[in-house]
VEXSE-137478 format. One record per residue (C-alpha): residue number from 0; residue in three letters; x, y, z. Coordinates in Angstrom, 3 decimals. Each point is the difference from the previous one (the first is absolute). Layout:
nr|rest|X|Y|Z
NUM|ALA|X|Y|Z
...
***
This chain:
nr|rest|X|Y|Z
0|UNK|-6.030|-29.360|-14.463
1|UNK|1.642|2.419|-2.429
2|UNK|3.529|-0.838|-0.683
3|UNK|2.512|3.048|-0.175
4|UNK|3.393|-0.798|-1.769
5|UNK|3.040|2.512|0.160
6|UNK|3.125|-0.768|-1.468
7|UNK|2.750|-1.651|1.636
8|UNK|-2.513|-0.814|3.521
9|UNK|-0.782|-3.277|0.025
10|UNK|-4.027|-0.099|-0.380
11|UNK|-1.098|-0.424|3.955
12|UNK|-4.004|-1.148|0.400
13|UNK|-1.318|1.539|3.173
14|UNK|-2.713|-1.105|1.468
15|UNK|-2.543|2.406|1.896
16|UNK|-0.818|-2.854|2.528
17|UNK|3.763|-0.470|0.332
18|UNK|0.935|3.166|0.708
19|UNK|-1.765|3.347|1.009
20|UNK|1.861|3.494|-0.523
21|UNK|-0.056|2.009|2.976
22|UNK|-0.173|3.710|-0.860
23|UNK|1.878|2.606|2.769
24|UNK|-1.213|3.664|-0.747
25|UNK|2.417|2.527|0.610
26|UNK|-1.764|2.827|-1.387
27|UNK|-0.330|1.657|3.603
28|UNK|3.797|0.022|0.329
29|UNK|2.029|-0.477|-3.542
30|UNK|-2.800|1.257|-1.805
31|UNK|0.314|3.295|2.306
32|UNK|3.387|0.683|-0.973
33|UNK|-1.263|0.760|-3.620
34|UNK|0.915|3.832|-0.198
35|UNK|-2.539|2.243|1.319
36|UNK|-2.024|-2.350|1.954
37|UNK|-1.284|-0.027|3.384
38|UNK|-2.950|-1.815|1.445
39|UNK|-1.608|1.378|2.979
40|UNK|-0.685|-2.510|3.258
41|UNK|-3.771|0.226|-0.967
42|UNK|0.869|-1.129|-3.707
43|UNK|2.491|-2.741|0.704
44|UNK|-2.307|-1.321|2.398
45|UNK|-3.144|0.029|-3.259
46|UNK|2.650|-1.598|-2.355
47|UNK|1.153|-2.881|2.796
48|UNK|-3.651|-0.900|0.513
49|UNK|-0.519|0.186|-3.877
50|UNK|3.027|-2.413|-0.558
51|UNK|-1.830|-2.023|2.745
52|UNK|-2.931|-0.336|-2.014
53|UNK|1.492|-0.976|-2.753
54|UNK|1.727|-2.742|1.309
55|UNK|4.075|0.636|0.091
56|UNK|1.931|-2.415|1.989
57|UNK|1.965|2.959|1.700
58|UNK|0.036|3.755|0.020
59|UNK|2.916|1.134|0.720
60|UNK|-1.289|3.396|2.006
61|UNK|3.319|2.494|0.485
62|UNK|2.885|0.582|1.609
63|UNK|-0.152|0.744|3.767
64|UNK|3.820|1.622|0.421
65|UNK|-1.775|2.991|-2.653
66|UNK|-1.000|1.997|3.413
67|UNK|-3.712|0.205|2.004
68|UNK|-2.423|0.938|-3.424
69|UNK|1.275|-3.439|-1.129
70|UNK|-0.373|-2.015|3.116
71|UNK|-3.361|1.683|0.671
72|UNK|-1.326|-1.671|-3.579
73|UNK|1.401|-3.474|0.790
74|UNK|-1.484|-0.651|3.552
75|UNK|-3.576|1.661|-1.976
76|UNK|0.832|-3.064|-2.373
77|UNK|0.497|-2.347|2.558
78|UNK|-2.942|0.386|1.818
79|UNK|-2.148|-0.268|-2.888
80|UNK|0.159|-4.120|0.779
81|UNK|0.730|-0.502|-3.913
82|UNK|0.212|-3.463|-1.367
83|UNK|3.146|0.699|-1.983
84|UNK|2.987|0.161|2.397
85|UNK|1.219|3.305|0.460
86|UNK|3.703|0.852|-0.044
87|UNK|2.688|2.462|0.286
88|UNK|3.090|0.545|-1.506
89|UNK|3.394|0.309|2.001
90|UNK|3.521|0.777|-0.307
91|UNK|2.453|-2.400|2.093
92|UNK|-0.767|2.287|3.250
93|UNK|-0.984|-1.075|3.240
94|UNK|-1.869|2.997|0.334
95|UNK|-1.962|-0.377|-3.607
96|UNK|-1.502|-3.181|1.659
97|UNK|-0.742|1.830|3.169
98|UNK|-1.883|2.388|-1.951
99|UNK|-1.830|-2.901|-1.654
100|UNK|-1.250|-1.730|3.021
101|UNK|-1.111|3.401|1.553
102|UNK|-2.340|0.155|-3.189
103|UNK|-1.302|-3.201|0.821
104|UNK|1.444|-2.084|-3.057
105|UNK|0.749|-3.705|0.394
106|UNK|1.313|-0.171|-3.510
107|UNK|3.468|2.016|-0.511
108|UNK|1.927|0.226|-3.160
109|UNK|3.544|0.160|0.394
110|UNK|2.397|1.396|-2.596
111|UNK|3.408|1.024|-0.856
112|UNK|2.167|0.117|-3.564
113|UNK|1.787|-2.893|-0.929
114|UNK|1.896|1.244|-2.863
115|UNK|3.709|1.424|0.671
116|UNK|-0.334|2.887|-1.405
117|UNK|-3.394|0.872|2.064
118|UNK|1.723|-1.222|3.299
119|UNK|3.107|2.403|-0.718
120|UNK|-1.853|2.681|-1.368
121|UNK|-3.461|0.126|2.357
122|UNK|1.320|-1.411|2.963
123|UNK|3.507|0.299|-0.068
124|UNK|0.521|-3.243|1.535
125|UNK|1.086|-3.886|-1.060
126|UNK|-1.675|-3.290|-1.202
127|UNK|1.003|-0.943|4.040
128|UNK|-1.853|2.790|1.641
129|UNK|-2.988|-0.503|-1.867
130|UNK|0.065|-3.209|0.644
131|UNK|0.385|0.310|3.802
132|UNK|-2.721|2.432|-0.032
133|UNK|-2.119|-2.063|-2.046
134|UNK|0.180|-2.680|2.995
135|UNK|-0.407|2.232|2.939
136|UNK|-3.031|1.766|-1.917
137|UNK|-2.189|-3.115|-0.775
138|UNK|0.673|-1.918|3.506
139|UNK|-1.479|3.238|1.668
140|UNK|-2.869|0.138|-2.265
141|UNK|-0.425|-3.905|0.524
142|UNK|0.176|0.307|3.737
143|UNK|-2.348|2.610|0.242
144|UNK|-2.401|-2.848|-2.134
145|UNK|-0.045|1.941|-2.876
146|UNK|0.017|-1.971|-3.912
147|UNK|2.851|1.509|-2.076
148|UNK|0.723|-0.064|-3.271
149|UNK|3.552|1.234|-1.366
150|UNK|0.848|2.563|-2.984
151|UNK|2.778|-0.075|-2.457
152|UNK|0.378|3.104|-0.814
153|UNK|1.802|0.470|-4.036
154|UNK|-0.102|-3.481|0.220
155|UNK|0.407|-0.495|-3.718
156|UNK|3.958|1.691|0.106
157|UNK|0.754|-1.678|3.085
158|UNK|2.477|-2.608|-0.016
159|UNK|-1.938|-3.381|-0.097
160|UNK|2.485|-1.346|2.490
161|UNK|-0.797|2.701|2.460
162|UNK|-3.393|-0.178|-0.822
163|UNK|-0.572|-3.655|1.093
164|UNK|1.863|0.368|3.143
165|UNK|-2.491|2.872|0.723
166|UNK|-3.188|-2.502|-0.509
167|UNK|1.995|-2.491|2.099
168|UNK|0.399|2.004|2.655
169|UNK|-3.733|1.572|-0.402
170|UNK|-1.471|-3.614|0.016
171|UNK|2.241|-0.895|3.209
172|UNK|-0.870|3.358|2.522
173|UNK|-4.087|-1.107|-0.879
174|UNK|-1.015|2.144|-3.368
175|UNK|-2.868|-1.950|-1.897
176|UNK|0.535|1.610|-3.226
177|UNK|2.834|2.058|-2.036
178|UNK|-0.718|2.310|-2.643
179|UNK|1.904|0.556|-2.847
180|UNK|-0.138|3.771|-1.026
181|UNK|1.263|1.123|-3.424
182|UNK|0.457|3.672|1.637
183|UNK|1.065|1.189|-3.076
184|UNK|-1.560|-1.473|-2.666
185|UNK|2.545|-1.363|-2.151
186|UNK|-1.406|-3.406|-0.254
187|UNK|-1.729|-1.771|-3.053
188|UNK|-2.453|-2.985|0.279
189|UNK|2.990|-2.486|-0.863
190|UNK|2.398|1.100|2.385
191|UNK|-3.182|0.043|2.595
192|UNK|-0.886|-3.421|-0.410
193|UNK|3.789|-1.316|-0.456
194|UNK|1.154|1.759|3.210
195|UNK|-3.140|-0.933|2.039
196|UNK|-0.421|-3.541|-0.785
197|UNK|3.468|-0.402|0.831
198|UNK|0.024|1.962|3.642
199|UNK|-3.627|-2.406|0.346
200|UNK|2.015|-3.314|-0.546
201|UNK|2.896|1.560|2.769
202|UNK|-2.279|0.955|2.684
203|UNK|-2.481|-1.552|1.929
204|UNK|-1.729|3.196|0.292
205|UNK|-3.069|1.875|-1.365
206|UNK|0.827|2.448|-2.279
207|UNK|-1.634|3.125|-1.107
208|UNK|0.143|2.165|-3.021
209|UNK|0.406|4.262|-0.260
210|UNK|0.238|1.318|-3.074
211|UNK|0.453|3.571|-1.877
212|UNK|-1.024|1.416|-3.157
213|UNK|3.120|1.804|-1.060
214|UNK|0.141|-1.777|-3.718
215|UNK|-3.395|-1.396|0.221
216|UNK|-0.020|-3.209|1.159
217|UNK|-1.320|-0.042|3.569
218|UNK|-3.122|-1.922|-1.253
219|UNK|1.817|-2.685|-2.149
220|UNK|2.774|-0.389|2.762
221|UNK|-2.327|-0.705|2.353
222|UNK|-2.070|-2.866|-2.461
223|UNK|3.801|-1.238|-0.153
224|UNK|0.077|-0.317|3.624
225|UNK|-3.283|-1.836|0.172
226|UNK|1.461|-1.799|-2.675
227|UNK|3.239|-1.151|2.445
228|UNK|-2.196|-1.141|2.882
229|UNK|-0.076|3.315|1.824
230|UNK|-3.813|0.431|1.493
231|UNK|0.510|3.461|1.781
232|UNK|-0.034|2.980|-2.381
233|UNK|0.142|3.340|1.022
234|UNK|-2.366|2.683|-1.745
235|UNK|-1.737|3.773|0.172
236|UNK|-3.251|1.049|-0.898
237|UNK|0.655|1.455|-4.010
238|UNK|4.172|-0.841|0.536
239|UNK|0.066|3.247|2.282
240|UNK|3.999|0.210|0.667
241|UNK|3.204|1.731|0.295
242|UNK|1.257|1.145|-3.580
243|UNK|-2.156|-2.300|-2.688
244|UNK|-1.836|-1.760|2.961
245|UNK|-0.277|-3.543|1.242
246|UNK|-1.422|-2.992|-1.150
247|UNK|-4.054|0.682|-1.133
248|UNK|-2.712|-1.965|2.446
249|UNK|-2.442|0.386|-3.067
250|UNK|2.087|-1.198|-2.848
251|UNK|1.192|-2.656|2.589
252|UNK|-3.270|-1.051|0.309
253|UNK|-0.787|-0.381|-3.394
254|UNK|3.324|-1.736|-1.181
255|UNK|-0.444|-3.158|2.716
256|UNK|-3.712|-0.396|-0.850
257|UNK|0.106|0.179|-3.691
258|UNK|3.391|-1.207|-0.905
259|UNK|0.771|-2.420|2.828
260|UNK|-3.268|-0.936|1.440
261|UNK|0.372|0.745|2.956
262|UNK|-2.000|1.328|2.678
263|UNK|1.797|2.763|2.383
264|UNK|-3.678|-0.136|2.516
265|UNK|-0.900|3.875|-1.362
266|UNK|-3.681|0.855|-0.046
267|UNK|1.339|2.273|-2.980
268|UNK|-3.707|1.806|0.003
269|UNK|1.939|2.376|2.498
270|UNK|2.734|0.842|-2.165
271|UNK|-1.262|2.747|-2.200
272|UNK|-1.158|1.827|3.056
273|UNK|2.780|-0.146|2.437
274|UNK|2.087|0.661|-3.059
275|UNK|-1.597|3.385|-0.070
276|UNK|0.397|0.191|3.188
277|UNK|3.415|0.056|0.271
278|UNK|0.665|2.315|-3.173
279|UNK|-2.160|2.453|1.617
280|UNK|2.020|-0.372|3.351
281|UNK|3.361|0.300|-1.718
282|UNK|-1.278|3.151|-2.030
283|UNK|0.728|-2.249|-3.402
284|UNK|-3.076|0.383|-2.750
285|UNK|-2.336|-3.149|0.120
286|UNK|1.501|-2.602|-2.400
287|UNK|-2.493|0.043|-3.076
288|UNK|-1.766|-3.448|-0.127
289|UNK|1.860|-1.671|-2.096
290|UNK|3.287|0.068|2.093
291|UNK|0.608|-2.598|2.056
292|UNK|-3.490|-0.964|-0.184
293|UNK|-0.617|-3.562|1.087
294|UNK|-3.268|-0.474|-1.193
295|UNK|-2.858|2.098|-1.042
296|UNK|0.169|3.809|-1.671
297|UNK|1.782|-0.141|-3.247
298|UNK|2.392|-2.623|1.116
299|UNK|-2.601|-2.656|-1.088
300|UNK|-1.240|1.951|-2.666
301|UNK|1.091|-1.052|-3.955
302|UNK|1.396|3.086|-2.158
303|UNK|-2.451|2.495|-1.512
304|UNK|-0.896|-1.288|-3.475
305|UNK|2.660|0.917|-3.219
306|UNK|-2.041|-1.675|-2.627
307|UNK|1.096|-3.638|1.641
308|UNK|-3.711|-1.014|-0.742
309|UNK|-1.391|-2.636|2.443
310|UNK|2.776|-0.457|1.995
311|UNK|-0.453|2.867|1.935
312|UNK|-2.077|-0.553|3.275
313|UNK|0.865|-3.375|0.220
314|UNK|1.826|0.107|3.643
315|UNK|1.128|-3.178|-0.551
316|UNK|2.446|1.019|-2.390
317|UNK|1.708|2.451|2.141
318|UNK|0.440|-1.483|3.387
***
């Protein structure tokens, strides 16, 4: 397989048969917070089934606390008997998992901010009540036979001491996974795969990766996460987000098949469609071809001739 080197990371061979990256969509929940955008029950029920199709591991589908429009979209969702699991996101409320089950969801995301100055500022609360919380949430999600999996919210300022007592505790009251989110995007590829491998090596716990693109680097932190061990990454169609977006499904795609070798389970033939889709949905212009494109339209296609002679046309040379 290709070998990528970056400086200072010690050079890590995966192997595809060794280890599959699971892609978690979020576009029907962080992807909606991206300013002006609102998908419609009968659109976030077309985009679910498109994700579906294309093979995602999980789509994360909304946010049932958001009121009755929301809720009305998720139980749509969850009777579409999908292949991909089908979650919802939740703050550390009883009644947030209430809502959930009432939508019919047996996966439920549970989240909360694990950095202090998120717990002081958004909650107004301490590392203990968040804690406690954290407990009492997942055991009634886990006795109601629901899978959880745990958030981190700003998870990259939070005190790595805190921090692992949070996965502790998460791994203890039943959650199967915990995922790491760099809410505000201040991480860099290094500092991804330095403070990932070492929370992997601390806890016996699946871990997940959300990133943002507020510098640019939600694709390359995520390939550093990959590159730690972590085989959950969280995406949106076209890195649809909250200020400069989230972590891009397409360039995803492309990075771990032509740079690692590895094989996320996409049928990508669906991507340039739903990709449409979903910029039509969210009111954003259809990308032109050559964004994000994973394969086919001018993505594939070498640069228009400059007097290069015979090298143009010659695909191999470009890709």
């Amino acid at each position: 397989m290709p070998a990528v080197f970056l400086p200072g990371i010690p050079v890590i061979i995966l192997e595809a048969r060794l280890m599959q990256v699971l892609i978690v969509d979020t576009t029907l929940r962080d992807g909606e917070q991206a300013p002006g955008v609102a998908f419609n029950p009968r659109e976030k029920v077309a985009i679910a089934r498109m994700l579906d199709r294309l093979g995602v591991a999980q789509i994360e589908a909304g946010t049932p606390a958001m009121g009755d429009i929301e809720q009305e979209a998720i139980r749509a969702i969850a009777r579409q008997g999908l292949r991909s699991r089908v979650s919802t996101w939740n703050r550390l409320l009883l009644e947030d998992i209430r809502s959930s089950l009432e939508c019919g969801i047996r996966d439920v995301h549970i989240s909360a901010p694990v950095s202090g100055i998120q717990i002081s500022a958004k909650l107004r609360q301490d590392y203990r009540w968040v804690l406690n919380r954290l407990r009492q949430a997942c055991l009634y999600a886990r006795d109601y036979g629901l899978r959880v999996t745990v958030g981190a919210e700003d998870a990259s300022r939070a005190d790595p001491g805190f921090l692992l007592e949070y996965a502790y505790l998460a791994r203890e009251s039943g959650a199967e996974r915990l995922r790491y989110c760099d809410t505000v995007g201040v991480l860099d590829p290094f500092a991804t795969y330095t403070h990932l491998s070492r929370l992997k090596e601390k806890v016996d716990l699946e871990l997940e990766f959300h990133g943002h693109n507020d510098f640019g680097l939600a694709t390359a932190n995520a390939l550093a996460a990959v590159r730690a061990g972590v085989r959950w990454i969280d995406t949106t169609i076209g890195g649809l987000g909250e200020r400069a977006g989230n972590t891009s499904l397409e360039e995803l795609y492309r990075a771990l098949t032509r740079l690692f070798d590895l094989d996320p389970g996409l049928n990508s033939r669906y991507l340039p469609g739903l990709e449409r889709y979903v910029a039509r949905a969210a009111g954003r212009l259809p990308p032109a071809p050559v964004d994000n494109a994973p394969e086919g339209s001018s993505f594939t296609r070498p640069p228009a001739p400059r007097g290069t002679g015979g090298a143009t046309g010659n695909l191999a040379l470009f890709n």
